[in-house]
N, C-alpha and C positions, 0 to 999 in steps of 0.2 A: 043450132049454133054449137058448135067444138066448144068443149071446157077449157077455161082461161089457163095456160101454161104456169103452174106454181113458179115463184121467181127461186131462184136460185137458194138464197138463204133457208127458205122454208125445207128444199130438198135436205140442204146441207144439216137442218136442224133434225131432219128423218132417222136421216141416216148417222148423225150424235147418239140420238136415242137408241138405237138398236149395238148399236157398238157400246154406250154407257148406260144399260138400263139403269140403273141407281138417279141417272138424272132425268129420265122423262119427267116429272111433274113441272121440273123447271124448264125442259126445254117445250110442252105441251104449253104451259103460261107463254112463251114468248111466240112460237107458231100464233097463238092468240092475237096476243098485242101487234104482233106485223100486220095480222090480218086487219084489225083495225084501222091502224096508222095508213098501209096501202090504199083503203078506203075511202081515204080522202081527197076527193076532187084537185087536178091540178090547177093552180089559180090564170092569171090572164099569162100571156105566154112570157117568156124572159127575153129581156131583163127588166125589167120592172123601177128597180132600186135605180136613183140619179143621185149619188151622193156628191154635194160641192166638193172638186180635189181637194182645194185648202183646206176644208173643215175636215174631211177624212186625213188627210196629211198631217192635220195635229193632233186627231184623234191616237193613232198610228207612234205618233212622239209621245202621246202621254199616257200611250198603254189603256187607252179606252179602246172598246170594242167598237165596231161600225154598226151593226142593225141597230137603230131605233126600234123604238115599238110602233109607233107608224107605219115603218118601213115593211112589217112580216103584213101579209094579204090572207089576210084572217076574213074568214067566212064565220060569222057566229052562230050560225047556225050548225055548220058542218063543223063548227070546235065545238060546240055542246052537245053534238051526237058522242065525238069522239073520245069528252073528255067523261061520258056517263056509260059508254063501252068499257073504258078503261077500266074506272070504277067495276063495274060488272065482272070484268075478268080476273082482275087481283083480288078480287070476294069471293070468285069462284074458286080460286087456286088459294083461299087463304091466307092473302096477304092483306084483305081489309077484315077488320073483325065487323060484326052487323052493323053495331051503333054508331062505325063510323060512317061506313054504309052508305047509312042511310044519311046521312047528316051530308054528306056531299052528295046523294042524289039529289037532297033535296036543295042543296046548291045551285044547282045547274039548272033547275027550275022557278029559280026566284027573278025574273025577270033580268035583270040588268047588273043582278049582286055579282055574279059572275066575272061579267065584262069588267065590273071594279077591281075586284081582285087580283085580277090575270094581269090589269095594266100598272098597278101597286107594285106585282109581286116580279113581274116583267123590270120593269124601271129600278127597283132594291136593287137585282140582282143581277143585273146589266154593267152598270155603274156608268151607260155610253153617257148621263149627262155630269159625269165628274165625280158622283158620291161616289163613296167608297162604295161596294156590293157587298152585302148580307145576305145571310142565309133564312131568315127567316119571314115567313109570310103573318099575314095580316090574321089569316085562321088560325085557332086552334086545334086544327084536326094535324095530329104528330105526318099523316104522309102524304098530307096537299101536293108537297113539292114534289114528290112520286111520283103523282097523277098530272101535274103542270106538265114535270119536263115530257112522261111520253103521250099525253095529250098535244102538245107544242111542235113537237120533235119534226112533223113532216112537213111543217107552215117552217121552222127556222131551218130545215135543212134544205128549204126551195133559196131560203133566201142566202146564204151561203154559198150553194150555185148560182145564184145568180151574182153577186158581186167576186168570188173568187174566178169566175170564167175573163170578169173583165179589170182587177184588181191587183197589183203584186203585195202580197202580204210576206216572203221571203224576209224582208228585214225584222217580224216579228217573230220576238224569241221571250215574249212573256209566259208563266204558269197557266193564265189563263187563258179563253179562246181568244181569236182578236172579232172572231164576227160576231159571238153571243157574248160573252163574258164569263160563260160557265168555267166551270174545274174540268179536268182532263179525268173520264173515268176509265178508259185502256189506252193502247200505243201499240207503235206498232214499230219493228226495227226494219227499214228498208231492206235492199239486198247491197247497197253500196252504203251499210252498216250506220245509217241516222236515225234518230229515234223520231218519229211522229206524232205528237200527241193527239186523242183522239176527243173532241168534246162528248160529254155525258149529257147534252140538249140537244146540240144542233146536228153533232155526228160529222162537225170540219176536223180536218186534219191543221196541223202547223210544226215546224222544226224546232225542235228543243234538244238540247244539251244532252248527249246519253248516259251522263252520271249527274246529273245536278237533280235536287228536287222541287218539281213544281209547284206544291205545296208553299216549303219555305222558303225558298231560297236556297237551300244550304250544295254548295257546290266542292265543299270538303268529300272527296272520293272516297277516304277513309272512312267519311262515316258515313255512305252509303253502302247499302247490302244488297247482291244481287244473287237469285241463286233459278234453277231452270229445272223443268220436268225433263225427267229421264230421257225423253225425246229430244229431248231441245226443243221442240215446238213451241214452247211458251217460256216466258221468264216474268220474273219479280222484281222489282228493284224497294227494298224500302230504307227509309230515310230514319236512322239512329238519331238525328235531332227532334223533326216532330212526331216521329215514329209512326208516321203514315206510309202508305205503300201504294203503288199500280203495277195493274199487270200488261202484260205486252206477247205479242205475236211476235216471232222471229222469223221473218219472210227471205231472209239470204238464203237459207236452202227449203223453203216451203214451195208445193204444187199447187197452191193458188193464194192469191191475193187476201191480205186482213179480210173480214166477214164478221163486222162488230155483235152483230146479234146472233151471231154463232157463238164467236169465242169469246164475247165474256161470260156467255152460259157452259163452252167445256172447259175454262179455266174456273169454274165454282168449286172442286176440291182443291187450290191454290190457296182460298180466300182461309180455310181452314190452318192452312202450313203455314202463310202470314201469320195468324193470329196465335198461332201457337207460337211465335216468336216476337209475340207482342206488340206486333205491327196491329194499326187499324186503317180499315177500307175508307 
């Protein structure tokens, strides 16, 4: 049998490293975790999701997102491979210390403790049945949420295709996503100059404001800061009120299309220049 054609990101992540040795470690972690995530079985075929119009239609008015937890086709068995790989990788690369480790393998092992958590920590931070969303989980282990979203990431970014294929989400222009609920962790700026925001769970795109910030609100231009790599390939925008920042892809004169698990790893000395300007990620 021929060896499976690496997909595209993985190339692009190769060929980062050799042009930016200073970032292999970071971009070897993330060739990892794709490897993972790819890994995971596609569920029954699409589209799956029957959401009632009306109930989506006021979801949509009141700024809630559409996936339920129901809604993602969660294999738990292939989410507890995934979410103990994950684990594995981010302790290889030093991003779990041991005793946390170990304390989420031995998670994923406790029968059903899991499946509680995941749909607690799912529902928190949805907010699809009206609560507000919070950030925080039911664990004490500081990067559960780490290991959630890219343990998740390839179950809510099915489900995203599948209701954006048959869905207009156009009229949503909230911070948040409208299919997960998450926060926007990059963006990307069209070539007919719109800003895209990029979920940091599910990896949906949606149309937002190209100077407002979707953190707070704050849509005063003057006190938003925008400043771009030398190339112009990449730009910053952060928000002088809650002084948080995202970064973004500038694709009006780019040779290919955003590539989220590319460029939020060659925009990693950005996150540096943010923060020396007192911005936080």
């Amino acid at each position: 049998r021929p060896p499976r054609a690496e997909p595209r990101e993985v190339n692009e992540l190769r060929t980062l490293r050799s042009e930016q040795p200073e970032l292999a470690s970071a971009v070897d972690m993330q060739i990892a975790l794709v490897d993972v995530q790819r890994r995971v079985p596609a569920p029954v075929p699409l589209p799956w999701i029957q959401p009632d119009p009306a109930w989506l239609a006021t979801q949509q008015a009141q700024g809630r997102p559409a996936v339920r937890f129901g809604d993602i086709p969660l294999d738990w068995t292939e989410f507890r491979l995934a979410f103990r790989q994950t684990v594995e990788v981010l302790h290889r690369f030093g991003a779990l210390e041991g005793p946390e480790t170990e304390r989420l393998q031995a998670l994923a092992r406790e029968g059903h403790a899991l499946e509680v958590i995941v749909a607690d920590w799912y529902m928190a931070t949805s907010a699809s049945d009206g609560n507000s969303p919070r950030r925080k989980t039911v664990d004490d282990s500081p990067n559960l949420d780490q290991v959630l979203v890219l343990a998740m990431r390839p179950f809510l970014a099915r489900c995203a295709e599948a209701l954006g294929q048959r869905v207009d989400f156009s009229g949503w222009h909230n911070g948040h996503c409208p299919f997960c609920g998450w926060e926007p962790d990059f963006a990307v700026i069209t070539p007919n100059a719109e800003r895209r925001l990029i979920c940091g769970r599910c990896a949906a795109q949606w149309t937002f404001d190209p100077l407002s910030c979707p953190f707070c609100g704050n849509d005063n231009r003057s006190r938003i800061t925008s400043f771009a790599t030398r190339d112009g390939k990449y730009r910053v925008y952060g928000c002088d009120k809650c002084k948080r920042y995202l970064k973004a892809y500038d694709g009006r004169n780019a040779a290919r299309p955003v590539i989220v698990a590319v460029d939020t790893i060659a925009t990693l000395p950005l996150h540096a220049a943010a923060m020396q300007r007192g911005y936080q990620g």
